[in-house]
N, C-alpha and C positions, 0 to 999 in steps of 0.2 A: 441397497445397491449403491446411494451415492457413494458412502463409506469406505466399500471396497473399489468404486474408480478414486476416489481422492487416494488413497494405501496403493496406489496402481503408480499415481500422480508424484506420491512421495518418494515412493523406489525409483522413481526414473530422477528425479533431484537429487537423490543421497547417491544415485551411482555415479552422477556428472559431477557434485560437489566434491565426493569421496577423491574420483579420478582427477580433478583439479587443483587436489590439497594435499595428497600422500604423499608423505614421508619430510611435512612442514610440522615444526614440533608446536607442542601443544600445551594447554593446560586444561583442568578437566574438575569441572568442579559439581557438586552438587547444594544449591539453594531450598532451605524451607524456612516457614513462619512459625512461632511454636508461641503463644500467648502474646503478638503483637512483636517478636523481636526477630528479626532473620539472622539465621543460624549460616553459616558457609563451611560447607566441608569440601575443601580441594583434595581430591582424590591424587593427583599426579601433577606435575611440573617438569617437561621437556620432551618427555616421549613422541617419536614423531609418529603420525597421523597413520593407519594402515588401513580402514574402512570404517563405513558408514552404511548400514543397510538394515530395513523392515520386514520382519516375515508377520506376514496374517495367518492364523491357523481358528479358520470361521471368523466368530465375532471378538476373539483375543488377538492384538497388535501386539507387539515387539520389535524396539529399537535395538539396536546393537552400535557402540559405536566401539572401535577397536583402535586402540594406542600402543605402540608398541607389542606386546603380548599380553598385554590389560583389555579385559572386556568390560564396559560398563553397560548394562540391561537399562531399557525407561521402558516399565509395563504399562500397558494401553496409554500411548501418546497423543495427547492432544493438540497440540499445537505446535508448529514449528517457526521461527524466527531467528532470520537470517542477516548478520551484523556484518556492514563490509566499508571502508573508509579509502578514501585517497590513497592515506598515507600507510594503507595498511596492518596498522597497529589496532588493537582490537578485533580484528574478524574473526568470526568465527557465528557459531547457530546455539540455539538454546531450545529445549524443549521441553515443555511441559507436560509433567506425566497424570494418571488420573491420579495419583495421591496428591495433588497440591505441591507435589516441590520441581524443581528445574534444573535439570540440567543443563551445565555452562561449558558450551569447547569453546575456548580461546589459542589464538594462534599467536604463536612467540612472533614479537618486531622483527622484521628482518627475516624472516622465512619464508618468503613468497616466491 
């Protein structure tokens, strides 16, 4: 029961953040470990922001975060972590999915 108030807790954050950040361009990257080295796969560079939102169906989670007309999935998320600066450069959330890697939105300088 925690589980689904916390995925309750999440959707009401990705809909305020979502609603606070669309159509601020982005970057989109995906972080993992592979023998001690971290690998970085940037999936996109600019596309701006269009959602961020979690469907539960039972005990399987689902991220969605939407850039552009790019969908990028994080199956059963664990943790979310939310980057925000004065000056604006670097914000963006990261989240870590159950396979060990992480996903990176970073928001372009200057699009706030």
């Amino acid at each position: 029961m925690e589980t689904a108030k916390r995925i309750v807790e999440w959707s009401e954050f990705l809909s305020f953040f979502s609603r606070q950040n669309t159509g601020r361009a982005t970057r989109l990257g995906v972080f993992s470990s592979q023998n001690g080295i971290v690998i970085d796969n940037w999936i996109e560079d600019g596309l701006p922001l269009t959602n961020i939102g979690i469907e539960s169906r039972g005990d399987h989670n689902l991220l969605h975060i939407k850039v552009g007309s790019l969908v990028h999935d994080v199956d059963m998320p664990l943790k979310l972590q939310l980057h925000m600066s004065l000056s604006g450069e670097e914000d963006g959330i990261d989240v870590l999915g159950a396979d060990g890697r992480t996903t990176v939105l970073r928001f372009e300088a200057g699009t706030n």
